[in-house]
N, C-alpha and C positions, 0 to 999 in steps of 0.2 A: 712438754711434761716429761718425757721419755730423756729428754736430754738432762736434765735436771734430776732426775736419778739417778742418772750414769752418773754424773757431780758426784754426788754424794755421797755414791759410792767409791766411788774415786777417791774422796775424801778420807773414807773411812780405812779405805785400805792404806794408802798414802801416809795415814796418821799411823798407821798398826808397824809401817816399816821404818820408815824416817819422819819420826815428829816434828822437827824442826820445820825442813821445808815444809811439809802439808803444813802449818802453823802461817809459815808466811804466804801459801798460797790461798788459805783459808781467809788469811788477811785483807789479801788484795782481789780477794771475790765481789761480786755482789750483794751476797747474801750477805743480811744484816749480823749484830754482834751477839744476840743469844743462838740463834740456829749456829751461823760458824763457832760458837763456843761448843754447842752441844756435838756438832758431828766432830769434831776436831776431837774433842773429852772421849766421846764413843769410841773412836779408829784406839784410841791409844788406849782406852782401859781393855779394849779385845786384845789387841795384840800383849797387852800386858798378862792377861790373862792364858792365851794360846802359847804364848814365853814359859811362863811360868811353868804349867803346867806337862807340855810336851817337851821342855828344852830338857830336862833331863834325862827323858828317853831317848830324844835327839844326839845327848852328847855321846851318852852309851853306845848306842847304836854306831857311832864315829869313833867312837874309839876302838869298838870291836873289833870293827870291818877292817880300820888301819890297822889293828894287830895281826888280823889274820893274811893280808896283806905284806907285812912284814915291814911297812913305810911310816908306822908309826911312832912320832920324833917326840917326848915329852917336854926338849928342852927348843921352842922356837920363838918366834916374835912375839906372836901371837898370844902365848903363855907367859911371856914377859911384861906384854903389855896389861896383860892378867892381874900378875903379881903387884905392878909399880898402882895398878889402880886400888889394888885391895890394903896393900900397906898404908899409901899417901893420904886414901880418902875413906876409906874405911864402908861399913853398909852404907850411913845417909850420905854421904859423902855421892857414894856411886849412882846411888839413886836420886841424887838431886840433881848429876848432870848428864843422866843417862836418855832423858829425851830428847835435849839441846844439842849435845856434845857429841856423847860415845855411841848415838841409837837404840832403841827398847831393845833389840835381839841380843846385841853384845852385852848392853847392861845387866840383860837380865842372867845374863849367863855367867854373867862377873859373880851377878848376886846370889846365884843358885850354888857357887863354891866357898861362899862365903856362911851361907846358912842353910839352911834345910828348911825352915819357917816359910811355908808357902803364905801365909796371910803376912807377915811381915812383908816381905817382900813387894805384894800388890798393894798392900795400902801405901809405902815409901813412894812408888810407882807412881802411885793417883794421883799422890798428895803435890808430889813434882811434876807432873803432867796438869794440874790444874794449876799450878804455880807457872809456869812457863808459857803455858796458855792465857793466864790475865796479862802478864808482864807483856805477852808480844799484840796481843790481841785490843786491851781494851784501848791503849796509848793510839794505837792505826783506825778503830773502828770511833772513836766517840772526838779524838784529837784530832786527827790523821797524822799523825808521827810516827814514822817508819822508824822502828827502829834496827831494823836488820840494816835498811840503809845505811844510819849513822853507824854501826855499829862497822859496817865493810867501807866505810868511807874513812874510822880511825884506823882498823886495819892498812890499810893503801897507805897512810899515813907514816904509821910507824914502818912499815915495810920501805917506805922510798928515803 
């Protein structure tokens, strides 16, 4: 019993940071395909929520401390990689492949410079974290079709 909470919480933290994998671990669990839908959805609407909500006093906070510091660089990768996602892909854009792709944290921080709409933001969030959740979830749990597999098996492909 005690182990199977640790799971789930495992789960839900796991989803809050990188949804992806917890998504394919969620996959390859035991647990059936409404529970791993629900703890998987949960992990990621918190951490969508805790993004949101604290990443902007987070960012402040970092930008402070590096000014008063004196190490604070405006123009770095990191802020490039900022920019090429906000021009290329715009809000849905970002938010469509910020749980798969870029992670809820950067995503959401992408998104937080992009608009100020803290409910825009979360519901873009949900609406692509319950979308990435069916696409990876119901194919493995009702089919058993991996799709990460296939998907890192054309990668290996095109790579060789």
């Amino acid at each position: 019993m005690f182990a199977k909470v640790l799971e789930i919480i495992g789960i839900i933290i796991g989803s809050a940071f990188k949804y992806s994998w917890a998504t394919v671990f969620v996959a390859e669990s035991h647990w059936g395909l409404i529970p791993a839908f629900i703890f998987n959805l949960f992990g990621g609407i918190v951490g969508v929520y805790i993004y949101t909500y604290l990443g902007e006093h987070l960012r402040d906070w970092y930008i402070k401390r590096n000014k008063q510091n004196g190490s604070y660089k405006a123009i770095t990768k990191r802020n490039r990689l900022i920019v090429f996602f906000r021009k290329k892909l715009g809000l849905k854009g970002v938010a469509f492949l910020s749980p798969i792709i870029i992670t809820l944290p950067l995503g959401t921080a992408i998104l937080l410079t992009m608009t100020k709409n803290h409910n825009k933001i979360i519901k873009y969030l949900i609406v692509s974290c319950v979308f990435w959740t069916s696409i990876i979830l119901i194919p493995y749990k009702l089919f058993h079709i991996d799709l990460s597999k296939l998907f890192m098996d054309w990668i290996m492909k095109i790579i060789q």
